[in-house]
N, C-alpha and C positions, 0 to 999 in steps of 0.2 A: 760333273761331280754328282757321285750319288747321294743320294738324301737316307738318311738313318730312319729304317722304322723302327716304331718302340711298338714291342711285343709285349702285348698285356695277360692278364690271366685268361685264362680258358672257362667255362663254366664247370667243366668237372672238378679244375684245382679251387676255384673257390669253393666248391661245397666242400671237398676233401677238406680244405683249409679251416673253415667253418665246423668242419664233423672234430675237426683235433681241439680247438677251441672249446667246442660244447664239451666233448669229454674231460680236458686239464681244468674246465671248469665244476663239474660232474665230481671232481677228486680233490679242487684246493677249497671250493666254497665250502662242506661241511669242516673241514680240516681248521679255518680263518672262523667259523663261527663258536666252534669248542672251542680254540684258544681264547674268544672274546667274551665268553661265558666263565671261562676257567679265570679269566683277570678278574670279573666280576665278582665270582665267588670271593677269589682273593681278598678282594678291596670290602665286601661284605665283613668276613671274619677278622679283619682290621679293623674296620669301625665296630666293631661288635666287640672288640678286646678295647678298645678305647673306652667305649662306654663300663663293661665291666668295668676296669682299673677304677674309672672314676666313683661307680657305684663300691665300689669296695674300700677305695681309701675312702669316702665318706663315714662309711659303717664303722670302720677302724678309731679316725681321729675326731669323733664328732659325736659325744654319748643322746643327745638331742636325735639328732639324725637317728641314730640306730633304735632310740626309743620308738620316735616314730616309724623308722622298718617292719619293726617287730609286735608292736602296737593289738595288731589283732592274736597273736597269741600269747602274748603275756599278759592280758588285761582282757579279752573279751572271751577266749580261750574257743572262737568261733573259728570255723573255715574259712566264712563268707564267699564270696563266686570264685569258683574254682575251675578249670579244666584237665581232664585227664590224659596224660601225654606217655610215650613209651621211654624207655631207658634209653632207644638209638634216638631220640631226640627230634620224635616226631607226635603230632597231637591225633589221639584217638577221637576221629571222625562220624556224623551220624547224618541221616537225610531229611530231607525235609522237601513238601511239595506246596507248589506257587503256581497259579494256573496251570494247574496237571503236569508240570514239569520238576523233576526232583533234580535237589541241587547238595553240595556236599559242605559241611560244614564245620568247625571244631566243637568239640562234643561238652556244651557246661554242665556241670555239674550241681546237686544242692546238696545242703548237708548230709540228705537221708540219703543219700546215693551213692553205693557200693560201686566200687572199681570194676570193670569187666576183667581186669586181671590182674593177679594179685603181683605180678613184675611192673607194674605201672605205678604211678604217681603222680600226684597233684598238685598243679602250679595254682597261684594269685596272681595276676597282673598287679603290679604296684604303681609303676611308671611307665609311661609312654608318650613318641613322640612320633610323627608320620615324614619318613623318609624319602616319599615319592610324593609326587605334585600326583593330585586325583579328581576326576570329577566329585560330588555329593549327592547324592541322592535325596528326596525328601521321603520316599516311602518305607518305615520300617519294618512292614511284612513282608517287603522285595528282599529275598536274600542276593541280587544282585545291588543293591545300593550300599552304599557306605556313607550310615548318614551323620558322620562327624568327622569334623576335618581337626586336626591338630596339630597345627604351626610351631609351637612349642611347648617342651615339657608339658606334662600334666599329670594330676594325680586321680588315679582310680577313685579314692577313695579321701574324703578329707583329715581322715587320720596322718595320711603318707604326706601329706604336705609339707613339715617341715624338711624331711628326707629328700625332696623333690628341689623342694630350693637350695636348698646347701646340697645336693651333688651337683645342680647347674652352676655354683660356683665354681665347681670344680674343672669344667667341661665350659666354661667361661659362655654360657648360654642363658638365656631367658625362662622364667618360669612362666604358664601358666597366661602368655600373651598369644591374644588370636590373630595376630596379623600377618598377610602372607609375607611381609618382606622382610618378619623377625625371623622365619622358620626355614625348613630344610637343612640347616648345617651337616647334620651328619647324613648325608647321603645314603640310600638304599639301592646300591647299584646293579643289584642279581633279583628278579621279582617273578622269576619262574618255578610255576610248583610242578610236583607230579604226582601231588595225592590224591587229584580228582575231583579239589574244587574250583570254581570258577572264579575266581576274583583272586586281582592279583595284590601279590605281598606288598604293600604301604607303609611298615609301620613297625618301629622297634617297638619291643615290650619290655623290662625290665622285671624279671619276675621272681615271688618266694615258692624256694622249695621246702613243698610239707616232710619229706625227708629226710631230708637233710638242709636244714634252716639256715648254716651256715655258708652254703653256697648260693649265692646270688647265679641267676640264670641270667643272659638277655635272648629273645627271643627273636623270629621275625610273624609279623603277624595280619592278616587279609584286610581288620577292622573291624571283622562280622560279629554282630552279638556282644554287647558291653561295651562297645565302640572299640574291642580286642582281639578277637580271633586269634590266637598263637596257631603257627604253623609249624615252622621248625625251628629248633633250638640250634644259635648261632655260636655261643660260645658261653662259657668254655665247655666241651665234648660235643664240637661241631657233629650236626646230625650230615648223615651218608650221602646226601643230596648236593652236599659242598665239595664232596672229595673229587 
């Protein structure tokens, strides 16, 4: 009786075998990593429409709230810290050097400070809250550190406070608590830029447009500078970076 032999690969068919593999992998890996980017964005401009709704029915049902929204231009008739961002809903950027190395950053503004163009405009950060878990930095002339961490809600400014807490009601969240096991609720699930700077997006902004006052922006934002940095504007008139 004869005995079966078992014919295995050859070395040529495995590498042929292996050569087909690296290629179907060469054509589905970037194919699987857009679509996991493209969810992201997704789920980004979701919670970004979350948080609007809530910053707006506040404004709407709650004259307290909107006093305090509105607080530095109806009563102080100031700017105060500003950033200057484009109409497609991205923030105009400037440089800065840190042991001979220049890094890219969102462009603040003060009062005396003209626009570089006059199709641009000027946001406030009102509200914010940090949507990705991040290391902290303690140095604040590193423009790589982000030296405030923000678990939940918080207010730029102690004017906006009341505004801050009654739209956490709304959004059934915490004001103003530094703890890590109150924060992250709203997730920041997309945190890749392409504007050239280094540090990655952490951080809804909630912001007023000089504008047009009436629309609330929410933003996403690096941290840098104000403990703010806006980078691009999530909703509503998602900037081109989400499409």
């Amino acid at each position: 009786m004869k005995k079966k032999t078992m014919k295995g690969f050859t070395l040529i068919e495995l590498i042929i075998a292996i050569a087909i593999i690296g290629v179907l992998l060469m054509i589905l890996v970037p194919s699987i990593s857009a679509y996991v980017n493209l969810a992201k964005k997704k789920a980004n401009i979701a919670n970004g429409k979350t948080l609007y709704m809530a910053a707006m029915s506040t404004l709407t049902g709650d004259e307290e709230a909107r006093n305090s929204f509105y607080y530095h231009k109806e009563k102080t008739k100031s700017i105060g810290t500003t950033f200057e961002v484009r109409q497609n809903g991205t923030c105009v950027n400037t440089t800065t050097k840190y042991n001979d190395t220049e890094y890219t950053y969102s462009n603040k503004l003060s009062s005396k400070d003209k626009l570089s163009s006059s199709e641009n405009y000027r946001i406030t950060v009102v509200a914010r809250v940090d949507g990705a878990d991040h290391e902290t930095g303690s140095d604040w002339n590193n423009p790589t550190h982000i030296t405030k961490t923000y678990n939940t809600w918080s207010w730029s400014d102690d004017k906006y406070k009341t505004f801050v807490e009654k739209m956490c009601i709304e959004l059934d969240m915490k004001a103003n608590v530094q703890k890590r096991s109150e924060g992250y609720k709203v997730k920041m699930p997309y945190n890749i830029r392409k504007d050239g700077g280094q540090m990655p997006i952490i951080r809804w902004l909630i912001v007023y447009n000089w504008d047009n006052p009436e629309q609330v922006e929410i933003w996403a934002g690096d941290g840098y500078k104000a403990a703010n940095g806006p980078v691009y504007r999530v909703y509503p008139n998602t900037a081109p970076e989400y499409a």
